[in-house]
N, C-alpha and C positions, 0 to 999 in steps of 0.2 A: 347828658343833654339829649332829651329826643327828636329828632329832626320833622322838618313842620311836614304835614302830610299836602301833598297835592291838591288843589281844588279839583273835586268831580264832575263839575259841572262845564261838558263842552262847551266849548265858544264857536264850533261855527256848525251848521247843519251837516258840511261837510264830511265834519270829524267822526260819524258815529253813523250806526248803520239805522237806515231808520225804520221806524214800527207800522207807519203810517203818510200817507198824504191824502191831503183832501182839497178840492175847491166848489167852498159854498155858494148859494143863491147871490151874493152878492158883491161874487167873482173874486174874493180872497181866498188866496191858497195856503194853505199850513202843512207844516211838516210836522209829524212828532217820534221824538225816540224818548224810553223813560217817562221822567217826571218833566221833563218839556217841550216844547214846543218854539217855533219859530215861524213867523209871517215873512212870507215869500213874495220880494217883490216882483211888480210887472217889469221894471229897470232891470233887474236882477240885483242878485242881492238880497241880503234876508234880515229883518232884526230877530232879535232873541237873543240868546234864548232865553224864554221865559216860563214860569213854572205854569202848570196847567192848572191847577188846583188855587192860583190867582186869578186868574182869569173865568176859568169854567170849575166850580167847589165842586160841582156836581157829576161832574167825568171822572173816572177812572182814570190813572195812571197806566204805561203798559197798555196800551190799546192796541188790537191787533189790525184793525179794520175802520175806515171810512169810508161815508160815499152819502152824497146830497141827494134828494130826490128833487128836482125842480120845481114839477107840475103837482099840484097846485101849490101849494104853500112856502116850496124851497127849504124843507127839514132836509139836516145833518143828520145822519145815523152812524153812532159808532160803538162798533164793536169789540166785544174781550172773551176771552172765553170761548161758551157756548151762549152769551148772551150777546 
């Protein structure tokens, strides 16, 4: 009998060291470690986690780097690598 493996996937932002945070143009904070991420309440408290790749197809996983620029437009910039 093989014994059932562990789910990977952390459950609280706590648990895991993280890759990134960020708070966007429209005061949402996110945390991400891995393949997730978590919304960061103002109450505290966080939901997630949730896979980034549902939410954002277009982001990388493993990101090393965020940071919003406000003026003008309020773009997110993140980064991995040397990109």
């Amino acid at each position: 009998m093989v014994a059932p493996q562990p789910d990977p996937t952390p459950k609280t932002c706590s648990d895991v060291k993280l890759d990134a945070m960020v708070t966007t143009a429209d005061k949402k904070t996110y945390a991400f470690n891995g393949q997730h991420f978590w919304e960061i309440r103002d109450t505290g408290g966080a939901s997630g986690p949730h896979e980034i790749k549902a939410h954002w197809p277009d982001l990388e996983e493993n990101i090393d780097a965020a940071y919003t620029v406000q003026e003008p437009f309020g773009h997110t910039i993140f980064l991995k690598d040397s990109r």
